[in-house]
C-alpha positions as CSV (number, residue, x, y, z in Angstrom):
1,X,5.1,5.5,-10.4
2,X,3.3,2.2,-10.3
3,X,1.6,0.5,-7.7
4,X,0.6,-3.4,-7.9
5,X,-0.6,-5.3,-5.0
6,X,-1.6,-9.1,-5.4
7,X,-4.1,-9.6,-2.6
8,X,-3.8,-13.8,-3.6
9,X,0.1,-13.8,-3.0
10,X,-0.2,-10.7,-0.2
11,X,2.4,-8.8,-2.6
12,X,3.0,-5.1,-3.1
13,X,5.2,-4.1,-5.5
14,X,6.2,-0.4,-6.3
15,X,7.6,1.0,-8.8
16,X,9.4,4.6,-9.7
17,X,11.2,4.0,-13.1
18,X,10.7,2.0,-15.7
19,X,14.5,0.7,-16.4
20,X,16.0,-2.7,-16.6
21,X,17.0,-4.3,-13.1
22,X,20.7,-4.6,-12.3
23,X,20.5,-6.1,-9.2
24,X,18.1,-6.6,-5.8
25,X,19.0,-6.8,-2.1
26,X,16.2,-8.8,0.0
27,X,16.2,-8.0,3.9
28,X,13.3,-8.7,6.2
29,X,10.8,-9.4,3.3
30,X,11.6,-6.1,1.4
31,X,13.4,-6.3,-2.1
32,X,14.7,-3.5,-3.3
33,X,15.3,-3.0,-6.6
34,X,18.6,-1.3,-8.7
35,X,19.0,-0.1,-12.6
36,X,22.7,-0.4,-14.1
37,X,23.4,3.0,-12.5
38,X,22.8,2.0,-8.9
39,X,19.7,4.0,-8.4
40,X,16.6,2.6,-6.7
41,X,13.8,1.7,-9.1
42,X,11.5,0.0,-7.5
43,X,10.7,-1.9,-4.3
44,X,8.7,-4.9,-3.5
45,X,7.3,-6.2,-0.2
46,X,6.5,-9.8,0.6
47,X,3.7,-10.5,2.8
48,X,2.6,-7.1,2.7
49,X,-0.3,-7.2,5.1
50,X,2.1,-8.0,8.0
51,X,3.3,-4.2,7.7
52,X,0.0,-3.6,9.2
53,X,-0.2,-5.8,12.4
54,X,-2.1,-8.5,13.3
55,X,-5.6,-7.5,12.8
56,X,-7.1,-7.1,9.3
57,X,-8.9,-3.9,9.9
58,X,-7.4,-0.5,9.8
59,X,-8.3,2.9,11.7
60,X,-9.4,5.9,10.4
61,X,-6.1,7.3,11.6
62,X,-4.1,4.4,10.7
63,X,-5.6,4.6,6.9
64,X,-4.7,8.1,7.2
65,X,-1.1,7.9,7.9
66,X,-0.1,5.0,5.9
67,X,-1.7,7.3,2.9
68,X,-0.3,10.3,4.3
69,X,-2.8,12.5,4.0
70,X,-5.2,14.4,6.2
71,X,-8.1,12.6,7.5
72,X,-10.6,15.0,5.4
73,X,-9.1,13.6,2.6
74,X,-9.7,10.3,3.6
75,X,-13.2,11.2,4.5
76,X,-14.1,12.8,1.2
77,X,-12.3,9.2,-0.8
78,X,-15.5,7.4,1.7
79,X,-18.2,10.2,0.3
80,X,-17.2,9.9,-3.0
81,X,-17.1,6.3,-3.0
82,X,-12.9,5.7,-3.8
83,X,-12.1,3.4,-0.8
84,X,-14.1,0.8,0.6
85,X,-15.2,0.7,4.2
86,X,-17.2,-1.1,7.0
87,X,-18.9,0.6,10.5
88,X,-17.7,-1.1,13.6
89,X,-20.5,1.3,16.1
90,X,-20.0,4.9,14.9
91,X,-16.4,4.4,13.4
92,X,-14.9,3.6,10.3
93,X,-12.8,0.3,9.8
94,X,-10.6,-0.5,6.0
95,X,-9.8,-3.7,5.5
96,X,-5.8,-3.8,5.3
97,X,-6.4,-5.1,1.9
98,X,-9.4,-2.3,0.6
99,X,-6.4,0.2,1.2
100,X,-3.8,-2.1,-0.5
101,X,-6.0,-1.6,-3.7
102,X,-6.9,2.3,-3.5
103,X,-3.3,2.7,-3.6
104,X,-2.7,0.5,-5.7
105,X,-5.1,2.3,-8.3
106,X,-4.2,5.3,-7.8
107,X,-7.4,6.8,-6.7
């Protein structure tokens, strides 16, 4: 699988195979993507920090379950240094696109 998100045109684009694409259905800013054989290969979402509500800052928890994984895995990605962060008092806050990225490395 390959992740690619293009903070400039706020595009996130995911893909499982590598085949040739058939065909692509659009609905409600997600495309997604069929081989010959009818089988998803990929999707791609347009204005992909809209998934995220209005505010540009994300929650521990909300970092959490758009990863989906446990918040001591989230915490440990901070310690080691893998996702970027700010402090907003004594809590963490991601910027929507910080996260975007981490996935989109694959960290």
């Amino acid at each position: 699988m390959k992740i690619h998100h293009d903070a400039a045109r706020d595009y996130l684009s995911i893909d499982f195979f590598e085949q040739v694409e058939a065909r692509s259905v659009y609905a409600e800013g997600i495309i997604v993507r069929y081989d010959k054989a009818g089988h998803v290969i990929g999707v791609d979402i347009t204005d992909s920090m809209r998934l995220f509500g209005e505010s540009d800052l994300m929650t521990l928890r909300e970092v959490c379950e758009f990863l989906g994984v446990s918040e001591s895995t989230v915490r440990r990605k901070i310690k080691g240094k893998k996702i970027r962060y700010t402090m907003k008092g004594n809590r963490y806050r991601f910027r929507k696109s910080d996260v975007l990225d981490h996935v989109a490395d694959g960290r």
